[in-house]
C-alpha positions as YAML, in Angstrom:
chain: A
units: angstrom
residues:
- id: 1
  name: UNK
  ca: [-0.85, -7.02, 1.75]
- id: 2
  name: UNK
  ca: [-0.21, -7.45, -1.86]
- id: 3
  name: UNK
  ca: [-2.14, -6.04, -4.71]
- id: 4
  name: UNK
  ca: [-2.48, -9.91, -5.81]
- id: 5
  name: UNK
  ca: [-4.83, -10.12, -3.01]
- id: 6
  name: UNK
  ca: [-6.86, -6.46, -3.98]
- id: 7
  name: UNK
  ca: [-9.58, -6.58, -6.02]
- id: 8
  name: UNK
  ca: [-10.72, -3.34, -6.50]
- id: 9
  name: UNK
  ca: [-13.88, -4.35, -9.41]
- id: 10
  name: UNK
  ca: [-15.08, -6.49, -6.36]
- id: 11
  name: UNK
  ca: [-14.00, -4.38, -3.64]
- id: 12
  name: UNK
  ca: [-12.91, -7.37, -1.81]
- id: 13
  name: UNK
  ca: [-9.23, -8.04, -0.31]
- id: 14
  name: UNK
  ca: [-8.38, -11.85, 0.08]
- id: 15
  name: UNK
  ca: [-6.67, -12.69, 3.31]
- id: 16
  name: UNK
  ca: [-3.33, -14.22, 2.50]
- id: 17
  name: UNK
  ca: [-0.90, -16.14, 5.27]
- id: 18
  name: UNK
  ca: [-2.34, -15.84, 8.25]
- id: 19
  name: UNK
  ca: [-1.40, -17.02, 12.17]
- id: 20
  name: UNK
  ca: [-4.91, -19.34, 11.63]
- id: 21
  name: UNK
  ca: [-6.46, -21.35, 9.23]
- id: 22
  name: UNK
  ca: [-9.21, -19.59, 9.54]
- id: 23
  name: UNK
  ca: [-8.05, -16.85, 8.10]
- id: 24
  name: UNK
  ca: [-5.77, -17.31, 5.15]
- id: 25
  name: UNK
  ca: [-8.20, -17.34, 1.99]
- id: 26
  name: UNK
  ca: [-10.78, -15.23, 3.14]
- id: 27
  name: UNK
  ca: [-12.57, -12.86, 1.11]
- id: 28
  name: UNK
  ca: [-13.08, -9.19, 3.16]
- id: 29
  name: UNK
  ca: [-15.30, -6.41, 1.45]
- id: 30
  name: UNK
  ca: [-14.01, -3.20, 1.61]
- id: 31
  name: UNK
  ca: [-15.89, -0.20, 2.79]
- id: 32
  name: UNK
  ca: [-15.68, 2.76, 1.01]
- id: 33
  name: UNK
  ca: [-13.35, 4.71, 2.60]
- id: 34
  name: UNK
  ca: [-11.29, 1.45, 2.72]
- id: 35
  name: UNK
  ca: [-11.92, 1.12, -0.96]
- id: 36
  name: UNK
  ca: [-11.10, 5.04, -1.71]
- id: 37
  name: UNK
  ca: [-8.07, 4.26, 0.28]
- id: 38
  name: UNK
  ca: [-6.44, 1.29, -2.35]
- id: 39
  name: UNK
  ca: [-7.92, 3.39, -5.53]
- id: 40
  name: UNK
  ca: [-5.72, 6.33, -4.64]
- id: 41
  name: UNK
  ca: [-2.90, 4.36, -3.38]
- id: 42
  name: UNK
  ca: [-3.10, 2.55, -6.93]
- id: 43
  name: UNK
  ca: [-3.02, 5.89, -8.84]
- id: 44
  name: UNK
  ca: [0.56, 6.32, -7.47]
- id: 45
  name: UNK
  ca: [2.40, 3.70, -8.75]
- id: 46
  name: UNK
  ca: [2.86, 3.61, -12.61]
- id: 47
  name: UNK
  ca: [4.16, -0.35, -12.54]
- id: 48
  name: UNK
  ca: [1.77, -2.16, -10.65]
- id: 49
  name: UNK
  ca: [2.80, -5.70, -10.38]
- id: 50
  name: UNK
  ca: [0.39, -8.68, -8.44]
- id: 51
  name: UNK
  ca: [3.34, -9.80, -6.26]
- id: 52
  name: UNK
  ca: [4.53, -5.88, -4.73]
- id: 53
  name: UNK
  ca: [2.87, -4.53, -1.61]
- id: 54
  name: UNK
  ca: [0.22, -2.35, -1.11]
- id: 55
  name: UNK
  ca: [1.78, -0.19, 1.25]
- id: 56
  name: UNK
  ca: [5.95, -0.61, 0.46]
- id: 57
  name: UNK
  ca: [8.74, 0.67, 2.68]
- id: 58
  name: UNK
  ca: [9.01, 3.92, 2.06]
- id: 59
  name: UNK
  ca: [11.84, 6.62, 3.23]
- id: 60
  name: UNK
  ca: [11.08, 10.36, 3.85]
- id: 61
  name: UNK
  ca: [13.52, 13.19, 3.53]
- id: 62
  name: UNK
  ca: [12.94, 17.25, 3.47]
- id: 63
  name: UNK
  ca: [11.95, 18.47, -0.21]
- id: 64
  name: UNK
  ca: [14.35, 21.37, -1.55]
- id: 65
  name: UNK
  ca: [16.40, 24.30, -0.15]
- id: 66
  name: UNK
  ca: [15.06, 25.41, 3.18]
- id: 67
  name: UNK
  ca: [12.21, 22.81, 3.16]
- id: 68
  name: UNK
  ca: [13.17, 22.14, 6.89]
- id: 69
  name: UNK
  ca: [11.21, 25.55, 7.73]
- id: 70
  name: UNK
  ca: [8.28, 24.16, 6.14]
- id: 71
  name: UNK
  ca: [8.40, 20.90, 6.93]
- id: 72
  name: UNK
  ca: [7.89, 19.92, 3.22]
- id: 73
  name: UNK
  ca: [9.19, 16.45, 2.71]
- id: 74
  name: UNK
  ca: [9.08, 13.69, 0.02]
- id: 75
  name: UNK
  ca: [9.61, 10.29, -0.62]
- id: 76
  name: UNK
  ca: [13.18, 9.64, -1.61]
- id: 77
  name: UNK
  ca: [13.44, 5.64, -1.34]
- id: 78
  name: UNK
  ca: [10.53, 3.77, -1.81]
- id: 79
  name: UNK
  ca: [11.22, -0.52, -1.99]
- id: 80
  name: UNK
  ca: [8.05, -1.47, -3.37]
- id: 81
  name: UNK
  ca: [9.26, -5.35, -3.24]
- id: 82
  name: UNK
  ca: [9.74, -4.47, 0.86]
- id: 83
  name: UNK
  ca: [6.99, -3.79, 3.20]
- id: 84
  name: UNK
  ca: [6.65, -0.90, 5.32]
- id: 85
  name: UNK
  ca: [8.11, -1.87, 8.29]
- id: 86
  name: UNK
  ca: [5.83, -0.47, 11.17]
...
């Protein structure tokens, strides 16, 4: 999904290709946990552009010295033009 298909005044998504015809076009409301979801996923990109995905490829790597005790990690790659894979 695309941001070009969020609309987060509406709280609506719009289906975009899709397997049937059915499908491609349509307009989905969003709950609000759904909607809460896509407001803070849009707070953490600074250059929000219609064509990048919602949810990018991201890659995920321990965060400083001994972070591997604490399990801290971060995001060290993140291809916003890519989506996440699976």
């Amino acid at each position: 999904m695309r941001w070009k298909q969020v609309d987060l005044i509406k709280h609506t998504i719009t289906v975009g290709h899709s397997k049937s015809r059915g499908g491609e076009g349509r307009v989905i409301p969003l709950n609000d946990e759904a909607f809460e979801v896509l407001v803070e996923r849009r707070s953490l990109f600074s250059n929000l552009e219609p064509d990048r995905y919602v949810f990018p490829s991201e890659r995920y790597g321990f965060n400083g010295d001994k972070s591997y005790l604490t399990v801290a990690v971060a995001v060290f790659d993140l291809a916003p033009t890519k989506s996440m894979g699976s």
